[in-house]
N, C-alpha and C positions, 0 to 999 in steps of 0.2 A: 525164377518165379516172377512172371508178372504183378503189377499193382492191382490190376483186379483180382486177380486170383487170390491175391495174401490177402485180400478183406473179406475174400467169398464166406457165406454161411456154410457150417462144419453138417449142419443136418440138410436133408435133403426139403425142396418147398412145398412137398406132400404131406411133409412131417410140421410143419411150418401152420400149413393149413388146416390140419387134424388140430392142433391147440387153437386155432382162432374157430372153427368149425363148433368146439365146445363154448366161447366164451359166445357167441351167436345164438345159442341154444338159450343162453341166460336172454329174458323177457325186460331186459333194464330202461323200459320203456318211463320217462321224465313224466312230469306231468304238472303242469302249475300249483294245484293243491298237491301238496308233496302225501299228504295220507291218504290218498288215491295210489299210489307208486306201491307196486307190489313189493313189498321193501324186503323179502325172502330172496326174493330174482338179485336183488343190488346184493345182498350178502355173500352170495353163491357166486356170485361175478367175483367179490373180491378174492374170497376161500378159492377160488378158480387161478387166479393170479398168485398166488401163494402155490398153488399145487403144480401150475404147468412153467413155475421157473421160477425151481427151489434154491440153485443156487446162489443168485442175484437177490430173491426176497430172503433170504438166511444171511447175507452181508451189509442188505441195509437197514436204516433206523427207520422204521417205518411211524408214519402220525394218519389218522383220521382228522379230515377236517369236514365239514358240514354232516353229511348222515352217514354217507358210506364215501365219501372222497377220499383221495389215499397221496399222501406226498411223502416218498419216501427220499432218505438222505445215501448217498453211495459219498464215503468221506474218501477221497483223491488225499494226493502227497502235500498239496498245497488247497487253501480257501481263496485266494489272491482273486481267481476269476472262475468263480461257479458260474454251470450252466445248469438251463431247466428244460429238461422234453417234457414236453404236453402233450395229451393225449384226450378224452371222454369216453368213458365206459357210459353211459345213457344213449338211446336212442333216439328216434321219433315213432308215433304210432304208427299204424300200417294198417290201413281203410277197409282194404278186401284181402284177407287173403286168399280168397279163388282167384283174381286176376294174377295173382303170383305160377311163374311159371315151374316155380320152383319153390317150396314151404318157407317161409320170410327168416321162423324161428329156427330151424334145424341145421343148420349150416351145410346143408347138400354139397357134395364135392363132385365135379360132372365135368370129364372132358374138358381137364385142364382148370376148369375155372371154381371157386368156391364162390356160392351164393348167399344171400340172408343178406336180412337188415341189420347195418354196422358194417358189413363186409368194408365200405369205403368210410362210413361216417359213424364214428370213425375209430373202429375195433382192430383195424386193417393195419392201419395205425399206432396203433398203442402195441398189438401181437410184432414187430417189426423193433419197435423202439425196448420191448423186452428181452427179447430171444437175442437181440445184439447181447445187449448186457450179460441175459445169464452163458451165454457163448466163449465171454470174456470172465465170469466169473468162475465159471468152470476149472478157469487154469490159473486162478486165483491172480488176474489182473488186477490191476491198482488204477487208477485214469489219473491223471496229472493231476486232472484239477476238481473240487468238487464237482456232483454231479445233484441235481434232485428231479424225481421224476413226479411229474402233481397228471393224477386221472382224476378229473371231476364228473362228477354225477347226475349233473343239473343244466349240463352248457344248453341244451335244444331249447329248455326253458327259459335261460338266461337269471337261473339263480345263483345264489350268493354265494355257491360251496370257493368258487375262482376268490372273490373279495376275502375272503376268511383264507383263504393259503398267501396269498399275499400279504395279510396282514400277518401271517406268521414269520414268513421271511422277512418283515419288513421290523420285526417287534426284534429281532435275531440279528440286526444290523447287515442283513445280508439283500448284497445289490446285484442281481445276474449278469455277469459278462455279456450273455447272450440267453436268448428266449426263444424255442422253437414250435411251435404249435403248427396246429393245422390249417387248411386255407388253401395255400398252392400246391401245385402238382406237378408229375410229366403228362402235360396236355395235348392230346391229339385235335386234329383238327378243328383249334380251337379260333384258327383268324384265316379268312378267308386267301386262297391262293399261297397260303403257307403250307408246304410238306412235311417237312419236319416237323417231330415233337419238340414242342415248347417245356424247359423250365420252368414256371412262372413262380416266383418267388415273391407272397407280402409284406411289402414294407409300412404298410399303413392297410387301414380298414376305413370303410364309411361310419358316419354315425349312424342312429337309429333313433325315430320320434315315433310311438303315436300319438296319431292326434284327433281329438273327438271335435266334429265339426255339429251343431244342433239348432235348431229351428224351430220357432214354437209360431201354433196359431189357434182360433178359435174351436177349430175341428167342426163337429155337424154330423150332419146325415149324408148318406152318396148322393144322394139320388139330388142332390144341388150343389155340386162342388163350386169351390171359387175360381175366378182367373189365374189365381197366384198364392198356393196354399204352403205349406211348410215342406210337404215331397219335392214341391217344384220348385223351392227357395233351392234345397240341398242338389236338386239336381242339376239344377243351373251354376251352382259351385262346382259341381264336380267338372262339368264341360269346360267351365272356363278355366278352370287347373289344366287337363288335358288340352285344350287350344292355345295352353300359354305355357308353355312346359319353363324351368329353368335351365338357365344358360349353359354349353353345352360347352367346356375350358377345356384345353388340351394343357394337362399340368406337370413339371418339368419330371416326374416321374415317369408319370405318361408316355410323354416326349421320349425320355431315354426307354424305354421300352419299344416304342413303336422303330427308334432309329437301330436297335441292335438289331429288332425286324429284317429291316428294312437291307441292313448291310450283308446280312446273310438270307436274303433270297432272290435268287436272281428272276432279269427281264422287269414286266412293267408291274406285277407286282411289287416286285421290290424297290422300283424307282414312286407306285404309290405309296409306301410304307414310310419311304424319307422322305414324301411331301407332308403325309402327315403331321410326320414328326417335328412338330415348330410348334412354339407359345403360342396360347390366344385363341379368342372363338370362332376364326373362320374356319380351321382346323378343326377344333370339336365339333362345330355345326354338318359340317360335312361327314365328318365319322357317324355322327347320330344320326345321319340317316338310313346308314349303311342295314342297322335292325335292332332290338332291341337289347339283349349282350353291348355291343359296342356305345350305345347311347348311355347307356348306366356305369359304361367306363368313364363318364366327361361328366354330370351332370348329378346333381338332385334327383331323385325320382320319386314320384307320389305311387301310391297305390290306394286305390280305394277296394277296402277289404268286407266292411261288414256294414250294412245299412239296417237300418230300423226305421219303421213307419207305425201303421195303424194297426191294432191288434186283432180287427173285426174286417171283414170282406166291404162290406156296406157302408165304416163309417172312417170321415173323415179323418188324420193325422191331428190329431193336437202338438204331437211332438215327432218330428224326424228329425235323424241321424243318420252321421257316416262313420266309419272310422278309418281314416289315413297313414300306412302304414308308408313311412319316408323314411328312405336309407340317405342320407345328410353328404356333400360329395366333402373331400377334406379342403376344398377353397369355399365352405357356409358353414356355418354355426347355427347349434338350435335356434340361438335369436334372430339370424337372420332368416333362418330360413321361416320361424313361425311368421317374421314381418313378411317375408316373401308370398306366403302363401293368404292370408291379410292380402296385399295389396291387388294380387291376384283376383282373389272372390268379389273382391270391393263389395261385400255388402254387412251393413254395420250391426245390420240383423240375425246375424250366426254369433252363435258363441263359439269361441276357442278354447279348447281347455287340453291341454295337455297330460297325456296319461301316463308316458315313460318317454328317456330321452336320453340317448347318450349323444357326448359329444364325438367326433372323428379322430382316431386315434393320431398321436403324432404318428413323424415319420420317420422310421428307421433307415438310416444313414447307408449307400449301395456302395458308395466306397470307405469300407471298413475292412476292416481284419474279419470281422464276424461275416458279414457275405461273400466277402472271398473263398473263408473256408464252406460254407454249404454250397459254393460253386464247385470248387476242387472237391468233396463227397460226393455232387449229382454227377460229375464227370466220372468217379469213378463208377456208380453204381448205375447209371444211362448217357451212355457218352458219347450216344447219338443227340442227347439235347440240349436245347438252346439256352442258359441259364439268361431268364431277362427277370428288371422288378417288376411291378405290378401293383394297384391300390384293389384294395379286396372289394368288393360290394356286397359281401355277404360280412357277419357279426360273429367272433371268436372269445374263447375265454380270453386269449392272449390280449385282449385291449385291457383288461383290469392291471395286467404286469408292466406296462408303460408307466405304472407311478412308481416302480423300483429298478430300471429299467430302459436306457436310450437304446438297445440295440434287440427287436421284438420283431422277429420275422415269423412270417407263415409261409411254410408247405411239409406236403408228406411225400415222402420219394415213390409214388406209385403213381405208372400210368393210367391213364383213362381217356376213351375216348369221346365225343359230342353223347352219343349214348350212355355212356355210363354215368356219366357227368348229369344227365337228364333224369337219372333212377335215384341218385340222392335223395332223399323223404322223396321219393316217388315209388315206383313198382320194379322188382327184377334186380332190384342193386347185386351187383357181382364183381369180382375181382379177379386177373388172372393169375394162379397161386406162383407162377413165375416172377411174378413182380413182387411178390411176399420176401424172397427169396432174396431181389436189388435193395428191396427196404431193410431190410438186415443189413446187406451191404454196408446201404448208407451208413445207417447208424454206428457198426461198427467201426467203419473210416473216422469217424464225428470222433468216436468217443478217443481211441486211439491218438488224435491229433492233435487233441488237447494241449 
C-alpha cells in the first residue's frame, strides 16, 4: 500500500460534498452589529456539525466561545504539544444573487464541482478538517497529541469570538505546538511563467489600519465654490498617497519564496525568479511593477474605501472625508506607517484619527519541525506542488493565536485557480469536490503524525 493511499478518505468526495453542500445551505452570513446575524442560521450551522460527524463530536469536550463559536478538545495520549485547526463557519454577504451562476445558499453539486458561498471561505475548509477526524474517530483512534479544533463565527467581521478562545486556552496554561488556519493554498496560476501549482504556505500576515482622514471648511452655496475647499483638501491627499506609494522591500521571507521559485522553474523565468529573490528595494521596486498582487507582496498598501462630502447637490462640503483601508507590510508598524502617511499628505490641515489597527503578525519560523510537517502532508495530499512560505496580505483569526503561540501558519489544502481565488466574497465561488477529498487527506496525514 502506498503512502497516499494509507491516508486516502474512506468515503467517497461526493459524499464529502453532500455534508458541506448542507452546511452552505446555513445563511451564517457575519455582520458587524452581531443582532442583525440571523442567529437561527449560526445555530443550525452548529446542530449541523454535531449531526454530519457524530463520531468525532461524541469524543470531544466541546465549549462555546462568543455566540455560536465552537472550540472543541480531542484529548491525545499526551498534552506535551497540542495542536489547533481553525476553520470559520460565518460568511460574507452576497450582493446579487441573480449574478450567481449557481444559487450562492444551496450548495449545488454540478459537474464535479460544489458551489455556494463558504465553498472556499471557508466551509471547504472546516468539512476537510472534520470528516478527517470523524474518519479516525470511527475506528476509535487516539492522536498522539492533543488536538483542539476552534470555528469561529465572526472572522469576516474581525470579532472577538478568536480573542475569547485564546483567552481560554491561554487561562488553561495551554501554548499550541502549532496553529493551522486558513490563508494559503494549492495555487494555480498564481506567479506569472510559473506552471506548476504552488503551496503557499503563511507564515506571517499583514497588519490592518483604518484610517479616517477629515477636512473641514466654511461650506456655502455651489453656485460660488472656492479655489480650495475641503473635497479638494481630501482629494489632493488621496493623489498624493497614490503618487508616493510606500517602499516596495523584498523581505527575507519573501526572498526565500521567490528563490524555491525560482530553482524549480526552468529557462528565463526561472533565472527571473532568482534575480528577484535578494534583500532590498531594487528588487521590490521592480516586482511592484509587475501588477497589483505582486506589489502588495513588498509593500504597505493604501486603499481609499469610503469618502464623505456634502449632503446636498448644490451646497458646499463643510466636512470631507475618506477612509483608508491599509494592510500594514510586516517591515511597518501602525506608527510608522500613520507617520508615513502624515508625511505623505503633508498637509497639517487633515485630521488623523484612527478607527482600528492591528499590528503585523510575527513571523512563524519555515525551518521548524511544524512546517516541515505541513510540507510532508501537502506532499502527500498534492504532490505535484511546490510547498514555498509566503507573508499573507489578507487578515486571519490566526493573528490573535501568535500571543499563545511561535509557530501560526496559514493554509487549507485545497486547490484553486486565479479564478477561483477571484470569487472569494465575490460571485460563483466553487470548489472541485475532488480536492475535498486531498483535504481530508491532508488532515488525516496531520493528525496521524503527531
Amino acid at each position: 500500500m502506498t503512502a497516499t493511499s494509507s491516508f486516502a478518505s474512506q468515503v467517497s468526495p461526493i459524499q464529502i460534498a453532500e455534508k458541506l453542500a448542507q452546511l452552505i445551505q446555513c445563511r451564517t452570513v457575519s455582520h458587524p452589529d452581531r443582532d442583525e446575524e440571523d442567529r437561527a442560521e449560526f445555530t443550525r450551522h452548529v446542530e449541523l456539525l454535531n449531526q454530519l460527524f457524530p463520531a468525532i463530536a461524541d469524543v470531544v469536550e466541546q465549549h462555546t466561545v462568543g455566540i455560536t463559536g465552537q472550540l472543541w478538545h480531542w484529548k491525545g495520549q499526551s498534552d506535551a504539544k497540542p495542536l489547533v485547526l481553525m476553520a470559520h463557519q460565518d460568511v460574507v454577504p452576497v450582493e446579487s444573487e441573480a449574478d450567481w451562476e449557481f444559487a450562492p445558499f444551496e450548495g449545488i453539486i454540478a459537474n464535479g464541482w460544489i458551489h455556494g458561498r463558504g465553498v472556499l471561505d471557508d466551509k471547504g475548509d472546516l468539512t476537510c478538517i472534520l470528516q478527517a477526524a470523524e474518519e479516525l474517530a470511527q475506528i476509535d483512534f487516539t492522536p498522539r497529541q492533543d488536538v483542539y479544533f476552534f470555528f469561529g463565527d465572526c472572522e469576516e467581521i474581525a470579532g472577538p469570538t478568536a480573542t475569547e478562545a485564546v483567552e481560554f486556552l491561554r487561562n488553561r496554561g495551554i501554548t499550541p505546538w502549532m496553529v493551522i488556519d486558513e490563508g494559503g493554498a494549492i495555487a494555480h496560476e498564481a506567479f506569472p511563467g510559473v506552471k506548476i501549482p504552488v503551496g503557499v504556505i503563511g507564515v506571517s500576515e499583514k497588519g490592518i489600519m483604518d484610517l479616517l482622514l477629515e477636512a473641514q471648511d466654511s461650506g456655502g452655496h455651489a453656485s460660488a465654490p472656492p479655489n480650495f475647499g475641503a473635497v479638494q483638501r481630501i482629494a489632493r491627499a488621496i493623489t498624493r498617497l497614490q503618487r508616493k506609494p510606500f517602499p516596495a522591500i523584498i523581505h527575507p521571507v519573501t526572498e526565500a519564496m521567490f528563490k524555491r521559485l525560482g530553482e524549480n522553474t526552468p529557462g528565463v523565468t526561472g533565472t527571473v525568479l532568482k534575480t528577484i529573490a535578494r534583500p532590498g528595494r531594487l528588487p521590490g521596486e521592480l516586482l511592484a511593477r509587475v501588477g497589483a498582487e505582486p506589489a502588495a507582496m513588498v509593500r504597505t498598501t493604501v486603499a481609499a474605501t469610503e469618502l464623505e462630502g456634502s449632503d446636498g447637490t448644490n451646497v458646499l462640503a463643510r466636512r470631507a472625508a475618506v477612509t483608508l483601508n491599509i494592510r500594514i507590510s510586516v517591515t511597518e508598524s501602525v506608527a510608522s506607517t500613520v507617520e508615513g502617511i502624515r508625511k505623505r499628505i503633508s498637509d497639517p490641515q487633515i485630521k488623523h484619527t484612527v478607527l482600528t489597527a492591528s499590528e503585523p503578525s510575527p513571523i512563524s519560523p519555515v525551518d521548524s519541525d511544524q512546517f516541515a510537517l505541513i510540507e510532508s502532508c501537502m506532499k502527500d495530499s498534492h504532490p505535484e506542488a511546490l510547498p514555498v512560505p509566503y507573508l499573507m496580505m489578507a487578515a486571519t483569526d490566526s493573528r490573535f493565536f501568535t500571543g499563545i503561540s511561535e509557530h501560526v501558519y496559514r493554509f487549507a489544502p485545497l486547490a484553486m485557480d486565479k479564478q477561483q481565488r477571484g470569487a472569494i466574497h465575490g460571485t460563483n465561488e466553487s470548489v472541485a469536490i475532488e480536492e475535498l477529498a486531498k483535504g481530508v487527506q491532508f488532515y488525516s496525514k496531520l493528525l496521524k503524525a503527531l
